[in-house]
gemmi code that builds the backbone of each chain (N, CA, C; Angstrom):
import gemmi

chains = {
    "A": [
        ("UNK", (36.593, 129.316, -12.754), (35.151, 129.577, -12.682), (34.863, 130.962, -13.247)),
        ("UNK", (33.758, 130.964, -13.721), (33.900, 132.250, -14.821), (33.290, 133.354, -13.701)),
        ("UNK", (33.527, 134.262, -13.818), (32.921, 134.908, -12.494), (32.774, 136.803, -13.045)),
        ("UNK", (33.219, 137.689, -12.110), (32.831, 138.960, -12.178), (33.216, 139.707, -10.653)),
        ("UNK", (34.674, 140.182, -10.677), (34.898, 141.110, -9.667), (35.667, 142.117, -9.301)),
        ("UNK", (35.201, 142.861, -8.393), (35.679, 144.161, -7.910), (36.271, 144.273, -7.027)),
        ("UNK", (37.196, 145.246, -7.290), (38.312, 145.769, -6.005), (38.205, 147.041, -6.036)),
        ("UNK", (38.809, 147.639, -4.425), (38.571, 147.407, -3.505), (37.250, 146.615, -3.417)),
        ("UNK", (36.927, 146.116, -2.165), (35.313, 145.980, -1.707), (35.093, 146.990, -0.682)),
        ("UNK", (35.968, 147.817, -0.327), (35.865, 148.867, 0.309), (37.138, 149.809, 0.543)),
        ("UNK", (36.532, 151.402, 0.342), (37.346, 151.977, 0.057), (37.390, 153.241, 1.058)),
        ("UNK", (38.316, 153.879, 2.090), (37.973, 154.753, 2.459), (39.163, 155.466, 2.083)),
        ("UNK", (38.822, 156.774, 1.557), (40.217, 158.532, 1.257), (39.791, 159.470, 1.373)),
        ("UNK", (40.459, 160.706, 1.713), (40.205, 161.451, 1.626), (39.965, 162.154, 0.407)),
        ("UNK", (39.403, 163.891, 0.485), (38.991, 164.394, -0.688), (40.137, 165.209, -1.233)),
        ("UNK", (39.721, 164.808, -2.716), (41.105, 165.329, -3.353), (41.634, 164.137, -4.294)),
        ("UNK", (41.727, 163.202, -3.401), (42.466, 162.081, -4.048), (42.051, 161.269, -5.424)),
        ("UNK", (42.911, 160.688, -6.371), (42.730, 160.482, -7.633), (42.409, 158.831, -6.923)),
        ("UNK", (41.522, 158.140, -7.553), (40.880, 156.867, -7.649), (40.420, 155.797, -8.308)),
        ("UNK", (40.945, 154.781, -8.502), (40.183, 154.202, -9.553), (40.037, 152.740, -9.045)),
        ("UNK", (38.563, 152.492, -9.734), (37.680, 150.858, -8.917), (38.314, 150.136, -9.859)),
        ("UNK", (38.623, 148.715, -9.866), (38.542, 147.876, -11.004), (37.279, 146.957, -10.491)),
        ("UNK", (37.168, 146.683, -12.262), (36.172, 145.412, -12.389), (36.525, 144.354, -13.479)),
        ("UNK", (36.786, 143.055, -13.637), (37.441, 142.419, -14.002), (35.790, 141.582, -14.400)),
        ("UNK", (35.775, 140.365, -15.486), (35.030, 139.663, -15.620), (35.513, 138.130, -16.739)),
        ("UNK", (35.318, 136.928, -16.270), (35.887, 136.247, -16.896), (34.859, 135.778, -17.887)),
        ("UNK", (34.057, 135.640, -18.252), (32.725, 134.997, -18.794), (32.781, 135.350, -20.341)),
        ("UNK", (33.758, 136.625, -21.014), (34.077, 137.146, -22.185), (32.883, 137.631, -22.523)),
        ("UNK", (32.323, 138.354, -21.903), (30.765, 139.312, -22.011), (31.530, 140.629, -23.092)),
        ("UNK", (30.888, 140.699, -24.086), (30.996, 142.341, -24.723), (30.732, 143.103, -23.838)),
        ("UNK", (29.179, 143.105, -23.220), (29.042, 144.777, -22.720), (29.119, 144.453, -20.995)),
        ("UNK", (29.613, 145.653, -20.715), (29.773, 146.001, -19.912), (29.388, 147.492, -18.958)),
        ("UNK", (28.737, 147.772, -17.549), (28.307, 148.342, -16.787), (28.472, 148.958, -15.542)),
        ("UNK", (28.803, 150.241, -15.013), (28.723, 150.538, -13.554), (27.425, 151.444, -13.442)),
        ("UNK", (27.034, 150.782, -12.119), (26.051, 151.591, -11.408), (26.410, 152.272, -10.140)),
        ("UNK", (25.736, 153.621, -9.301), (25.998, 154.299, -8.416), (24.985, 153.810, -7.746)),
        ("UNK", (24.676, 152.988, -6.546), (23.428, 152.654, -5.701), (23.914, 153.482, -4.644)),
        ("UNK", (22.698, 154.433, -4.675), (22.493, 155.351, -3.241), (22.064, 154.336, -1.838)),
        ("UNK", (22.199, 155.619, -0.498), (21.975, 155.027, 0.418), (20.211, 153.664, 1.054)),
        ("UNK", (19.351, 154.632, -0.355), (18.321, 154.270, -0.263), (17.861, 152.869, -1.453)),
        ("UNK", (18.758, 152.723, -1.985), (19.023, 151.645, -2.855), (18.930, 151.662, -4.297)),
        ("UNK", (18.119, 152.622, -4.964), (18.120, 152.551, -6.128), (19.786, 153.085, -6.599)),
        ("UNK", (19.866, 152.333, -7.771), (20.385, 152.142, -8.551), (20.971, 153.251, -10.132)),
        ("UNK", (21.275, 153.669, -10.262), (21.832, 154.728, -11.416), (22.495, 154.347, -12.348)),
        ("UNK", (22.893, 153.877, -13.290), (23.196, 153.620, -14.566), (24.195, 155.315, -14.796)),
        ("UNK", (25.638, 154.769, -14.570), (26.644, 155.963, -14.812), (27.211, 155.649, -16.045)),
        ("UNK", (28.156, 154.767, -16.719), (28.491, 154.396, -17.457), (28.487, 153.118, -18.017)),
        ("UNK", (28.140, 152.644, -19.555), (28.380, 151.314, -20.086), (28.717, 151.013, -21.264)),
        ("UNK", (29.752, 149.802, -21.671), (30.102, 149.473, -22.960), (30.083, 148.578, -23.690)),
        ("UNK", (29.818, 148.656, -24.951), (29.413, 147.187, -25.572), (30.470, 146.845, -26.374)),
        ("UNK", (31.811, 147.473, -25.765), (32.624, 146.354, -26.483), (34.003, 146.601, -26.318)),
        ("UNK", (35.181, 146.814, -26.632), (36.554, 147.584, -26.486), (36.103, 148.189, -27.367)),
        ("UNK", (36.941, 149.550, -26.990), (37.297, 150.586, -27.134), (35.883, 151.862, -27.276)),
        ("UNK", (34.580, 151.148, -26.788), (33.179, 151.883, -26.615), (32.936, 152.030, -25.468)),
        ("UNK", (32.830, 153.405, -24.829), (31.815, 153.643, -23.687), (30.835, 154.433, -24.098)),
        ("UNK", (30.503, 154.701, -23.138), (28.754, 155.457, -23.301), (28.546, 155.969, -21.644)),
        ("UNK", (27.392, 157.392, -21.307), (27.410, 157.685, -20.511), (26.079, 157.029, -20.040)),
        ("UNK", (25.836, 157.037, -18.762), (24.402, 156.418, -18.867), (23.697, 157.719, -18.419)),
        ("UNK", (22.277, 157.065, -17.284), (21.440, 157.548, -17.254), (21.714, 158.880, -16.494)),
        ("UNK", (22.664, 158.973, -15.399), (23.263, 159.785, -14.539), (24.244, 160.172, -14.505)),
        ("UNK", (24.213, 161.905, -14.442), (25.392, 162.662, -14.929), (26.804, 162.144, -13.794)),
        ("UNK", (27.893, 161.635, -14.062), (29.001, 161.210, -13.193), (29.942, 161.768, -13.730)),
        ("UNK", (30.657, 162.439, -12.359), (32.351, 163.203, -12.665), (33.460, 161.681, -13.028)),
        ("UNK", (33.075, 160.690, -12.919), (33.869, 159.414, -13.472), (34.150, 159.647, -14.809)),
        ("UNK", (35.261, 158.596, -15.092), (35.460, 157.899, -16.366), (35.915, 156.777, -16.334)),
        ("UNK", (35.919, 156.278, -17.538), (35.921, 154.894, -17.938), (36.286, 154.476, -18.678)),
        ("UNK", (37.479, 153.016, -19.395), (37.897, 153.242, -20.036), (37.703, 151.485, -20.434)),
        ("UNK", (37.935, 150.927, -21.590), (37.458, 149.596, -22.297), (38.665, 149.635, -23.398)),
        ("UNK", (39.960, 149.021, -22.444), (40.539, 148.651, -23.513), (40.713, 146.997, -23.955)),
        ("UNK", (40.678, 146.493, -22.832), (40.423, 145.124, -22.732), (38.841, 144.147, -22.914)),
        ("UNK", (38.605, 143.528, -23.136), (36.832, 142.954, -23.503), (37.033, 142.756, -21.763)),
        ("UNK", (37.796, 142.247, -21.051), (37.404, 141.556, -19.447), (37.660, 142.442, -18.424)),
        ("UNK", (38.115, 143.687, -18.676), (38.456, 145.059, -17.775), (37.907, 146.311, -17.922)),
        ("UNK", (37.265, 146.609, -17.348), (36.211, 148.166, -17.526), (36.561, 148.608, -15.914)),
        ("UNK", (37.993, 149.104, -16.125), (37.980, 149.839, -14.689), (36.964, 151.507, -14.566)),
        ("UNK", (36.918, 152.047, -13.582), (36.134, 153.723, -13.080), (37.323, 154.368, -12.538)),
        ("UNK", (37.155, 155.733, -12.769), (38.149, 156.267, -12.446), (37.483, 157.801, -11.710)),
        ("UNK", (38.125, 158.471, -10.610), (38.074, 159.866, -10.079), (38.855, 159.986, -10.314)),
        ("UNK", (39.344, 161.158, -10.782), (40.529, 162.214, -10.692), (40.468, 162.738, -9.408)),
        ("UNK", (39.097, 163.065, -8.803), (39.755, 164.084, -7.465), (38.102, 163.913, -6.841)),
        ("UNK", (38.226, 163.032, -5.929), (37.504, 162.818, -5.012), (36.741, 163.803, -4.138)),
        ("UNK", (35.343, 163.779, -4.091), (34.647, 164.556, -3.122), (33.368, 163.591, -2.278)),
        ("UNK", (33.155, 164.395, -0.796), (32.778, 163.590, -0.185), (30.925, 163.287, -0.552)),
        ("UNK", (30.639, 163.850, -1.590), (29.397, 163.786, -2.650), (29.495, 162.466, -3.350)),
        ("UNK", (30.815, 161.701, -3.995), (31.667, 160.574, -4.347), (31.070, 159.034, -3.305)),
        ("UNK", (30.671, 159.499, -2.150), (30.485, 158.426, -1.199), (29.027, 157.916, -1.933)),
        ("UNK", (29.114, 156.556, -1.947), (28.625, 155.589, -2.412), (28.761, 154.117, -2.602)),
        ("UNK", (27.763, 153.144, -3.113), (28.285, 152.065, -3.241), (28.021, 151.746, -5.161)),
        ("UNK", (29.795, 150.864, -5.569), (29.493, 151.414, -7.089), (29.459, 150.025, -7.162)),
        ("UNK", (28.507, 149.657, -8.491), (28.313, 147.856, -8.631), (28.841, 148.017, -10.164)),
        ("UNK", (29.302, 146.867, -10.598), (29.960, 146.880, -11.384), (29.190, 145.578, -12.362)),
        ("UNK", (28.821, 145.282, -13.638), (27.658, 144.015, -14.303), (28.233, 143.797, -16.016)),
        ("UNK", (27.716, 142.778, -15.861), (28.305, 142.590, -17.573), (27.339, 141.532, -18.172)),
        ("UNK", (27.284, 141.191, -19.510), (25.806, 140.855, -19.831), (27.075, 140.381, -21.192)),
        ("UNK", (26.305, 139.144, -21.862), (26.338, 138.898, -22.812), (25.345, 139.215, -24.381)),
        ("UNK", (26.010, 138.882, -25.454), (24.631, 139.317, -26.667), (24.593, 138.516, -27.559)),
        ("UNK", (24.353, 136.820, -26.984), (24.397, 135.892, -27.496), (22.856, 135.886, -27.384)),
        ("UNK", (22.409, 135.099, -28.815), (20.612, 134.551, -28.371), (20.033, 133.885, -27.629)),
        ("UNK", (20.896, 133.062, -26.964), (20.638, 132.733, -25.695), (20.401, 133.405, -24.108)),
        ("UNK", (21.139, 134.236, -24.310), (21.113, 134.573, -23.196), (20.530, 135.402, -22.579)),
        ("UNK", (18.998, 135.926, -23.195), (18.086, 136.798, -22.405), (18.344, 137.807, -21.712)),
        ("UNK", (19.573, 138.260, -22.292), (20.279, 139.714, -21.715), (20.577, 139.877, -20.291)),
        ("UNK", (20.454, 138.603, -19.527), (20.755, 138.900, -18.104), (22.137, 139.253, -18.075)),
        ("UNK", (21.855, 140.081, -17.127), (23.475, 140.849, -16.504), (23.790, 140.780, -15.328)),
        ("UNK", (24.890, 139.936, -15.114), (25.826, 139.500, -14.413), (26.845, 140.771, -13.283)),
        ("UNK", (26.147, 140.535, -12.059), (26.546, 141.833, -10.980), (28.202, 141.234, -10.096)),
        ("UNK", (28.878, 141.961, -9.997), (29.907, 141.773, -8.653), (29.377, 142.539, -7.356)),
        ("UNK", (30.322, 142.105, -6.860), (29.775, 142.250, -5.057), (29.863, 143.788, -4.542)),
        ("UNK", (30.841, 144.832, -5.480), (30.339, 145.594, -4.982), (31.864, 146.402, -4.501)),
        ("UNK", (31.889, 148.138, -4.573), (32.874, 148.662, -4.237), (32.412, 149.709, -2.973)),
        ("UNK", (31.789, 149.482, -1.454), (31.728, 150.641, -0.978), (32.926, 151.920, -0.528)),
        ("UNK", (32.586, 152.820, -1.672), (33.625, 154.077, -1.280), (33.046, 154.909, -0.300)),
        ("UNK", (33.510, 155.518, 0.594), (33.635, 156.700, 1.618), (34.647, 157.868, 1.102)),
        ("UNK", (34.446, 159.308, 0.892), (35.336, 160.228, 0.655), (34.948, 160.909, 2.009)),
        ("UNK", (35.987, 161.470, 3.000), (36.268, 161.903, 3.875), (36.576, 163.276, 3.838)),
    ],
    "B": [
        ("UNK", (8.805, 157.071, -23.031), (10.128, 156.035, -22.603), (9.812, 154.870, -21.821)),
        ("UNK", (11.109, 154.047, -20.973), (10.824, 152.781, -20.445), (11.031, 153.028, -18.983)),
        ("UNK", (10.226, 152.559, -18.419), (10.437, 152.483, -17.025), (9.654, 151.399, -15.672)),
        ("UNK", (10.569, 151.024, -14.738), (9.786, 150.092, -13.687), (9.342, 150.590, -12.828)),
        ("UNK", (8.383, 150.785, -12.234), (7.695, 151.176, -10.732), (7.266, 149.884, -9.993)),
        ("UNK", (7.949, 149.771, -8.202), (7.435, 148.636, -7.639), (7.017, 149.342, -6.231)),
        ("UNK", (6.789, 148.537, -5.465), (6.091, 148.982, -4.546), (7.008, 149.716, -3.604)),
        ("UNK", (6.781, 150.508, -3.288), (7.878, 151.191, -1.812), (7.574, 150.015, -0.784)),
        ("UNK", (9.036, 149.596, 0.182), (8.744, 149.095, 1.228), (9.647, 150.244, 2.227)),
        ("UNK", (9.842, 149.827, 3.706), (9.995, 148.089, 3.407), (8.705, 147.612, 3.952)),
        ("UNK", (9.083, 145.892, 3.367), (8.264, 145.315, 4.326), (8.209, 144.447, 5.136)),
        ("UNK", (7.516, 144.602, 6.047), (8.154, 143.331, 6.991), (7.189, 142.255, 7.367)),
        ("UNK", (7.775, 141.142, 6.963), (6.631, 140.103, 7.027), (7.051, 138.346, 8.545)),
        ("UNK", (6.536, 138.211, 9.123), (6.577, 136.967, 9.784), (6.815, 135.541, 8.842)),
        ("UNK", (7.669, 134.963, 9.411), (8.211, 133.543, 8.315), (6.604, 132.934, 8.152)),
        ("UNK", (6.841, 132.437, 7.126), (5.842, 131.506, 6.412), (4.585, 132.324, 5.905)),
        ("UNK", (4.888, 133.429, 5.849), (3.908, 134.683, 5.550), (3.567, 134.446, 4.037)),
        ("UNK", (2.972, 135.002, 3.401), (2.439, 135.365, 2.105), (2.734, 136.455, 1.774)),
        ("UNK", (4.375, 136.466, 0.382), (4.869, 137.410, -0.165), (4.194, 137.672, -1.380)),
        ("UNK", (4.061, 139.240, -1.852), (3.277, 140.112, -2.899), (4.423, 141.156, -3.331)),
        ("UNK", (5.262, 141.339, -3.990), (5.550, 142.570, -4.120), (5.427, 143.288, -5.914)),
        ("UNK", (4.630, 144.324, -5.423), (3.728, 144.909, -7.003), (5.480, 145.139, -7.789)),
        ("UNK", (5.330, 145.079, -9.128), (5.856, 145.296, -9.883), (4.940, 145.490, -11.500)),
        ("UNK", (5.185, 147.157, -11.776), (4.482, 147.558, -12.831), (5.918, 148.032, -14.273)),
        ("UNK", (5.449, 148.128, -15.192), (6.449, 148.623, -16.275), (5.401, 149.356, -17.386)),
        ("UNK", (6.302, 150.300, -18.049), (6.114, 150.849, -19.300), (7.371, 150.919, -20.097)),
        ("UNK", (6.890, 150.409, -21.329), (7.695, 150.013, -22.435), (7.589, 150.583, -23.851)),
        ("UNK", (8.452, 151.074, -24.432), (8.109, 151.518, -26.053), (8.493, 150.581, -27.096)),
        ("UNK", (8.688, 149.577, -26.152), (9.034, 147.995, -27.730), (8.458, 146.542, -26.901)),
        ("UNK", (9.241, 145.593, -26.697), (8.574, 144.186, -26.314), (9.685, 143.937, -25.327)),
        ("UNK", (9.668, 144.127, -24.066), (10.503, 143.950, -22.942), (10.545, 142.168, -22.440)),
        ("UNK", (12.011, 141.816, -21.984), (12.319, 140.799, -20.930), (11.690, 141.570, -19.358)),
        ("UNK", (11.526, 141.188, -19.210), (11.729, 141.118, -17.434), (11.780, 140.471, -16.783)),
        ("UNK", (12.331, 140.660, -15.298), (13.878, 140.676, -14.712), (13.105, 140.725, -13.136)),
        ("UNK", (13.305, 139.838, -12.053), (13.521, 140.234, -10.794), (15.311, 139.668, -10.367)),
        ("UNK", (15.720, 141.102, -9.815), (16.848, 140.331, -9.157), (16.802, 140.567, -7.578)),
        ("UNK", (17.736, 140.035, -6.967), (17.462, 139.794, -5.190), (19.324, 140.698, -4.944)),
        ("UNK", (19.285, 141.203, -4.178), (20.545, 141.618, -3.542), (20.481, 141.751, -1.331)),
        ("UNK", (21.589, 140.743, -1.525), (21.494, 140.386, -0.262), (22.698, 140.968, 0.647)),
        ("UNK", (22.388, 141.178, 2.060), (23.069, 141.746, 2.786), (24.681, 142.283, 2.362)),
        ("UNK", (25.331, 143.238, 1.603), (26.797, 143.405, 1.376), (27.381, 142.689, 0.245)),
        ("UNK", (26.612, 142.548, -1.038), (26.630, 141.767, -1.633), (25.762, 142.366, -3.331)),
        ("UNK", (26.685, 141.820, -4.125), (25.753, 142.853, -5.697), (24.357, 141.762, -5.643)),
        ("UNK", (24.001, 142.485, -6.678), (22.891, 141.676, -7.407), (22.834, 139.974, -7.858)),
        ("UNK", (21.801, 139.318, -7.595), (21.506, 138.275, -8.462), (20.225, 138.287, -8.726)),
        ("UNK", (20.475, 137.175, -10.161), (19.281, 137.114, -10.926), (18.535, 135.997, -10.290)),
        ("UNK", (17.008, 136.404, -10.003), (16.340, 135.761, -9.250), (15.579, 134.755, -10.448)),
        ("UNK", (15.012, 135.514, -10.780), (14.208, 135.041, -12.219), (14.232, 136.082, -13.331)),
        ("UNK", (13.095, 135.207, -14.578), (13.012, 135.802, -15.681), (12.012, 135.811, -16.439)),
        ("UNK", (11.235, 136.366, -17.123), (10.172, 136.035, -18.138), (10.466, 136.787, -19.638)),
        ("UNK", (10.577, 136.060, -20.571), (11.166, 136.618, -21.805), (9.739, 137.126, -22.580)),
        ("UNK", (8.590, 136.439, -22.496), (7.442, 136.703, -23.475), (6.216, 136.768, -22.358)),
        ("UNK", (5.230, 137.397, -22.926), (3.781, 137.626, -22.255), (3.010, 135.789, -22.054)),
        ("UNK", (2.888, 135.772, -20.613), (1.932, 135.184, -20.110), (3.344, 133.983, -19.434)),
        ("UNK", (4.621, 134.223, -19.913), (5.593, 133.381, -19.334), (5.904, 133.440, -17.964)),
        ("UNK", (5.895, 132.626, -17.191), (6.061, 132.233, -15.415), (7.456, 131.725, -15.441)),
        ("UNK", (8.046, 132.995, -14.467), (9.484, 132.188, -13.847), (9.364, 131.979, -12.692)),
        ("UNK", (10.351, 131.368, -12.199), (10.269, 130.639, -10.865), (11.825, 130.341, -10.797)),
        ("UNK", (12.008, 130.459, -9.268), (13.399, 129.987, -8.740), (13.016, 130.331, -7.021)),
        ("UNK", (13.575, 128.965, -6.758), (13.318, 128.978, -4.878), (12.537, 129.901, -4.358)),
        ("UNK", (11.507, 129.296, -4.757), (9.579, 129.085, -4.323), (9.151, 130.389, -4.864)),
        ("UNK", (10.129, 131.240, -5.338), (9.252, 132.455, -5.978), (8.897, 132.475, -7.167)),
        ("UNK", (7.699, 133.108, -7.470), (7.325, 133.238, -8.904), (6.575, 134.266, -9.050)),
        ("UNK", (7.269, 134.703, -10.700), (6.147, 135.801, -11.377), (5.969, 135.910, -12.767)),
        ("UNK", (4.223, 136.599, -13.183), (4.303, 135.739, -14.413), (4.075, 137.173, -15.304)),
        ("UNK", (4.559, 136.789, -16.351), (4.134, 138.381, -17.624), (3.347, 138.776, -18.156)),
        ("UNK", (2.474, 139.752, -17.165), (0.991, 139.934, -17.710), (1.614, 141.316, -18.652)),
        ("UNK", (1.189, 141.060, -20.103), (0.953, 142.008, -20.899), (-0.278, 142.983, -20.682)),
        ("UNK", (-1.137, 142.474, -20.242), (-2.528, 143.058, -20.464), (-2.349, 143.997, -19.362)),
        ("UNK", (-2.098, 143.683, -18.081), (-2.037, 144.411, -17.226), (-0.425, 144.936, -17.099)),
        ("UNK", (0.769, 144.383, -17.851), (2.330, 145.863, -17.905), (2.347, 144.949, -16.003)),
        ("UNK", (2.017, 144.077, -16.109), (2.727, 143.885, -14.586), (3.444, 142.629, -14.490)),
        ("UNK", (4.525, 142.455, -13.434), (5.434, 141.607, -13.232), (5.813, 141.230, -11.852)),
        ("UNK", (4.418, 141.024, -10.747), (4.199, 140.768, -9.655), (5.206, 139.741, -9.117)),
        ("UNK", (5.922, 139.706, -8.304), (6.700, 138.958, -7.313), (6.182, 138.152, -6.219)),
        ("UNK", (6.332, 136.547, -6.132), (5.036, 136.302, -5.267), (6.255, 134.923, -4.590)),
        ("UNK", (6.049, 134.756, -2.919), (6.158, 133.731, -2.658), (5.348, 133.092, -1.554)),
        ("UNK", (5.069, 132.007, -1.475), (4.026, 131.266, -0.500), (4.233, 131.502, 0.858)),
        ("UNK", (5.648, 131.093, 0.994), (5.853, 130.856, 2.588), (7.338, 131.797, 2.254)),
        ("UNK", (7.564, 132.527, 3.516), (8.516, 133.664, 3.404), (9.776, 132.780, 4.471)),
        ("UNK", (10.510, 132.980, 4.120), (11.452, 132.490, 5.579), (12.780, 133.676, 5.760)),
        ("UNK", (13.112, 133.705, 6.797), (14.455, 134.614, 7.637), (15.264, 134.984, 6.322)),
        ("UNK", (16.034, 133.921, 5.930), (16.781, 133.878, 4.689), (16.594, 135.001, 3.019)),
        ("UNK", (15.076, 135.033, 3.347), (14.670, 135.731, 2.196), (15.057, 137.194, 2.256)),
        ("UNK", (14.990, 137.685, 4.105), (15.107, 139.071, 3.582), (16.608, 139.587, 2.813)),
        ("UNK", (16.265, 140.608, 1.836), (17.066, 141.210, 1.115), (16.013, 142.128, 0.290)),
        ("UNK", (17.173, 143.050, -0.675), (16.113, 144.121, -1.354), (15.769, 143.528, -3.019)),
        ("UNK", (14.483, 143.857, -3.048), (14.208, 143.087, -4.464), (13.781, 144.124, -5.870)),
        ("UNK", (14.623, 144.178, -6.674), (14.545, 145.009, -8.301), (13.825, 144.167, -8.912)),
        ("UNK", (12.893, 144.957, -9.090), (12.462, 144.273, -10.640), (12.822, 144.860, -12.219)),
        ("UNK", (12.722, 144.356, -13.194), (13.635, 145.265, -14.232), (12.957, 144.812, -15.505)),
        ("UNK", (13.213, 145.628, -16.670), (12.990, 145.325, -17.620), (14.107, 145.417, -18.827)),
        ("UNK", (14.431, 145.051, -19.816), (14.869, 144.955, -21.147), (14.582, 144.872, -21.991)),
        ("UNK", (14.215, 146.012, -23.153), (14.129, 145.954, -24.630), (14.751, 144.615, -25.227)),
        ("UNK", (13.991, 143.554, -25.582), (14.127, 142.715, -26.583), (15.146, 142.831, -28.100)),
        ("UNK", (14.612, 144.552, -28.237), (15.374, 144.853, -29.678), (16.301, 145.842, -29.167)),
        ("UNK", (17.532, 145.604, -30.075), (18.572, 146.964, -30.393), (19.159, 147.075, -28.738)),
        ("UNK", (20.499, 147.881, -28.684), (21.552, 147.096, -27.213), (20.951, 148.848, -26.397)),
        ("UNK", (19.999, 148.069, -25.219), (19.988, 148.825, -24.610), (20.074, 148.563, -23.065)),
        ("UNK", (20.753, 149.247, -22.122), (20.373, 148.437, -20.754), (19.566, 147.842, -20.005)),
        ("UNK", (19.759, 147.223, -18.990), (18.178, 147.170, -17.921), (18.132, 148.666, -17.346)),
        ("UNK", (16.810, 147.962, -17.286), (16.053, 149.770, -16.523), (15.331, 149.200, -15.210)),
        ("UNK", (16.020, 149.357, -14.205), (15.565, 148.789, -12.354), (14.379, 149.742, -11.924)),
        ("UNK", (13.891, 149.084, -11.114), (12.642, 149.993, -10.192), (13.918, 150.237, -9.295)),
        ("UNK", (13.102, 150.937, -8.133), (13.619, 151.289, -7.050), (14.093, 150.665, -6.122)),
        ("UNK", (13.371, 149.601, -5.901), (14.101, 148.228, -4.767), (13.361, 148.064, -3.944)),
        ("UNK", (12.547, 147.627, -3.395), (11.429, 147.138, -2.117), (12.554, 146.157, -0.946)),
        ("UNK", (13.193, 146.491, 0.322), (13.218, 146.383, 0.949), (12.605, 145.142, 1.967)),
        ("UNK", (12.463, 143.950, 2.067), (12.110, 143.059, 2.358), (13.243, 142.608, 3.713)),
        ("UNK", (11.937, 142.463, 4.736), (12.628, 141.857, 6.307), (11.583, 141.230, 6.655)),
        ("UNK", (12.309, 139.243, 6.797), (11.242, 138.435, 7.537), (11.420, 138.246, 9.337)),
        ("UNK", (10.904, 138.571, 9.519), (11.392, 137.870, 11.331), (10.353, 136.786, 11.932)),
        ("UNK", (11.715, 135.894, 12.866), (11.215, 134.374, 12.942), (10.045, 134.908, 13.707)),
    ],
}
model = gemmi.Model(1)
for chain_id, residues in chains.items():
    chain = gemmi.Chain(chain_id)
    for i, (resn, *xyz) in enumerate(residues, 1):
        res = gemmi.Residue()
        res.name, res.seqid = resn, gemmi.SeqId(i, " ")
        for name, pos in zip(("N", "CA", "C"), xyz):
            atom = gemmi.Atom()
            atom.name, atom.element = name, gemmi.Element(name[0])
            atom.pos, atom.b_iso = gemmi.Position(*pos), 0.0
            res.add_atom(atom)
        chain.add_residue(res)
    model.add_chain(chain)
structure = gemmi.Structure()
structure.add_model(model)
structure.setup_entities()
């Protein structure tokens, strides 16, 4: 089943620690997306790519990175965790076929805690 | 630039109530828009869609339609039930050239029986 997901679904470490979310997607979407949703729900646009070996930063400045070497893997990465880091990160991928009205395709979701 | 504004909630409505939630946009080309629903611990889904002006989507009893004239993309359902609450984005997308969705803020939605 073609799907879209993330690991952990929850994450708790302390600060300091090096980290990284995966997001996996089977559907063979080019671009690809993480968002930072605060406690209050909106949504932030940190990083996205439209293809291997392209990222892009988004709308909000993030100590992350990201890396697209695979079309179905766009893992996030901390080097060194702070408890500013606590959040929930969503992870989306979208096709750029003419069909498909650009909807983008969400997973369930990574809540991190830095301690 | 592009951007969604929807209504601050939350809100809280009694089942079988009469749902409204404003959804406005500004655009510098010819936008899709987008409501998605995200439910308790759980990412996003796509609720509906409207690709062109004056187009009505609909999916389990909700609907909203693409007023150009008025840049709005109102969220509407008849009868509200328990099930519904979750937080609701509305969004838009440039039609032309690869650019992301751009989310409102999220309106907050709680029905109680």
């Amino acid at each position: 089943e073609a799907d879209i997901y993330q690991t952990p679904r929850y994450l708790v470490i302390g600060t300091g620690k090096k980290i990284t979310l995966e997001c996996s997607q089977t559907m063979g979407h080019d671009k690809m997306y993480w968002y930072q949703q605060d406690p209050g729900m909106e949504l932030h646009l940190i990083h996205y790519s439209y293809g291997v070996n392209s990222t892009e930063k988004g709308d909000l400045s993030s100590e992350s990175t990201v890396s697209r070497i695979r079309t179905e893997h766009f893992p996030l990465t901390l080097e060194s965790a702070r408890p500013s880091h606590t959040s929930q990160y969503l992870c989306a991928s979208s096709d750029t076929g003419p069909s498909s009205y650009n909807e983008q395709f969400f997973g369930p979701g990574t809540r991190l805690t830095v301690l | 630039g592009n951007s969604v504004t929807q209504m601050e909630g939350p809100v809280t409505l009694s089942e079988e109530a009469f749902l409204t939630i404003n959804c406005t946009y500004t655009a510098t080309g010819y936008p899709s828009l987008f409501w998605y629903v995200q439910y308790p611990g759980e990412g996003l889904q796509l609720l509906l869609k409207a690709t062109k002006a004056d187009d009505k989507g609909s999916n389990k009893g909700f609907e909203a339609t693409y007023r150009k004239e008025t840049t709005s993309f109102h969220l509407e359902k008849g009868s509200v039930q328990v099930s519904d609450s979750a937080v609701y984005f509305c969004a838009l997308r440039l039609n032309s050239g690869n650019t992301p969705l751009v989310f409102g803020k999220g309106t907050r939605l709680s029905v109680i029986a």
